[in-house]
C-alpha positions in Angstrom: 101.3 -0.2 38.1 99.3 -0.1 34.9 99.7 -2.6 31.8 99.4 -0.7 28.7 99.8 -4.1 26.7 97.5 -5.5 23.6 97.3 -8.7 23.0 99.2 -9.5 19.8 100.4 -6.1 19.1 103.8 -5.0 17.2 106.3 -2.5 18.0 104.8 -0.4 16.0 101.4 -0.3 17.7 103.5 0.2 20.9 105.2 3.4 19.6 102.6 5.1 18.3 100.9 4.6 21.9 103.9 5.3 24.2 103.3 9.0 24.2 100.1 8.9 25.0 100.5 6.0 28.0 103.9 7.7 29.2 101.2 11.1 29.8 98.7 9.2 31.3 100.3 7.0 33.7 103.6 9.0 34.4 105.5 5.6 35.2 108.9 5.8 36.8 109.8 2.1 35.0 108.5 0.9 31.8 109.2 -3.0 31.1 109.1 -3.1 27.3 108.2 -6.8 26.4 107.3 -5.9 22.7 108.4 -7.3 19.7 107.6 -11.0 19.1 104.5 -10.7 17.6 106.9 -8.7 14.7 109.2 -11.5 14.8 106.3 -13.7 14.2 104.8 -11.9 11.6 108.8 -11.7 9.8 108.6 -8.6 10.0 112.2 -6.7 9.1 114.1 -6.8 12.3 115.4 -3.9 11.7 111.8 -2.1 11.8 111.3 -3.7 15.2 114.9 -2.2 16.5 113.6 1.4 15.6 110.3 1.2 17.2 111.9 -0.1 20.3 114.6 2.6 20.3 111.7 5.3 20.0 109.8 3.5 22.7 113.1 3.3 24.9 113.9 7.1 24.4 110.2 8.2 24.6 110.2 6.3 27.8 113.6 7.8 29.4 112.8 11.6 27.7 110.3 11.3 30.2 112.1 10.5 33.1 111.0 6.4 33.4 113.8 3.7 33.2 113.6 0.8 31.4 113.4 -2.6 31.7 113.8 -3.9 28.3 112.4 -8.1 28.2 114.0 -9.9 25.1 112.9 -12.6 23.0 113.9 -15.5 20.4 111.8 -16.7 17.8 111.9 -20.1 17.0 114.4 -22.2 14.1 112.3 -22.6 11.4 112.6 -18.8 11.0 116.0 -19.3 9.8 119.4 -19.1 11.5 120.0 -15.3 10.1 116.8 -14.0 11.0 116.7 -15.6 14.5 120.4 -14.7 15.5 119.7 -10.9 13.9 116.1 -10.6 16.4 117.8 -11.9 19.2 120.9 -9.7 18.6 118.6 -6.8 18.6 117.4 -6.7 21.9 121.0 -7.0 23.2 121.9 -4.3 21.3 119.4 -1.7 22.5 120.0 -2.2 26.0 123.7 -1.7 24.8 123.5 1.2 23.5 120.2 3.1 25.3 122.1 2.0 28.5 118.6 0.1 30.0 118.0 -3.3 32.4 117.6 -6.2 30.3 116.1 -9.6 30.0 117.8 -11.6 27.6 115.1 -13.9 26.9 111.9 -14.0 28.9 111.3 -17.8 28.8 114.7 -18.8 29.4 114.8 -22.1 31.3 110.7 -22.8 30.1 111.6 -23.1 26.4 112.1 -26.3 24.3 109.8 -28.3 27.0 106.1 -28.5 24.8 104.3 -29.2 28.4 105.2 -25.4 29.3 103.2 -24.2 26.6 99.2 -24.1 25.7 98.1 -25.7 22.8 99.9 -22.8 20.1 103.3 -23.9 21.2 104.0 -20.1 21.4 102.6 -19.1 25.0 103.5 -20.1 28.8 101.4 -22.2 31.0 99.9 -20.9 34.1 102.1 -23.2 36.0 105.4 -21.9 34.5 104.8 -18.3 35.2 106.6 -18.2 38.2 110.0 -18.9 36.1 108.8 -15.9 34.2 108.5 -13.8 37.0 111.9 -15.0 38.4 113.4 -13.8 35.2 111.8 -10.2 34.9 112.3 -9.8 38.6 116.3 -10.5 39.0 116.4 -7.6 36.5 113.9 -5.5 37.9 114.0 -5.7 41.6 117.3 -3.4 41.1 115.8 -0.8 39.6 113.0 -0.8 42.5 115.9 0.3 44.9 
C-alpha cells in the first residue's frame, strides 16, 4: 500500500502526478479521494469531473481498478453547485464503470463533535465510520 496523497491538493495536482505514482508503485487498486479541496476552493465542477476522468482512466490504462470516494460540500455553497459536485462523482463511477463511495463521511456529517476545530475534517474517534464506508466498497475488490 502506498499513499500518494497531499494534503490540500486539487484534482489537478492529482492528475498531473498519477503517471508518475501509477509507474512507481504499480498498484492493482487506486482509491481516488480527490476533489474537495476543488469544491472548496469553487472551483468549476466541471474542471474537477475531467481531472478525475483522466485520473480514473490513467489508473485503469494501467491495469489498477478503482475505488472512487465521493464527497459533498457544504449549503452555503449553493443548492446548484452542491447538487452538480455531488452529481459528479456518481456520474464517473457511472460511466468509467469503477467501485464507489458515495460520500465518505456519510453517517459522521451534520454532528460538529465529529469534527476538529475547521468544521471540515473528521475526528480521530470517528474514523472507524470512515473506514466502514471505504471498506464495504473496497473489500470486494480485494477478492
Amino acid at each position: 500500500m502506498a499513499n500518494a496523497s497531499i494534503s490540500g491538493e486539487t484534482s489537478s495536482g492529482g492528475a498531473s502526478r498519477i503517471a508518475a505514482t501509477l509507474a512507481r508503485h504499480r498498484p492493482r487498486i487506486v482509491i481516488l479521494a480527490l476533489g474537495s479541496n476543488d469544491g472548496l476552493r469553487g472551483l468549476p465542477v466541471a474542471q474537477t469531473r475531467d481531472n478525475l476522468a483522466a485520473i480514473i482512466r490513467a489508473a485503469q490504462k494501467a491495469g489498477s481498478r478503482v475505488l472512487l470516494v465521493g464527497m459533498k460540500m457544504p449549503p452555503n455553497y449553493g443548492p446548484q453547485y452542491t447538487r452538480e459536485f455531488e452529481q459528479a462523482y456518481a456520474a464517473l463511477a457511472k460511466r468509467h464503470k469503477t467501485a464507489f463511495v458515495p460520500f465518505l463521511l456519510e453517517g459522521i456529517d451534520g454532528k460538529r463533535d465529529n469534527f476538529l476545530d475547521d468544521n471540515l475534517h473528521p475526528t480521530a474517534q470517528v474514523q472507524p465510520i470512515i473506514l466502514e464506508n471505504v471498506w464495504a466498497r473496497l473489500a470486494p475488490l480485494l477478492r
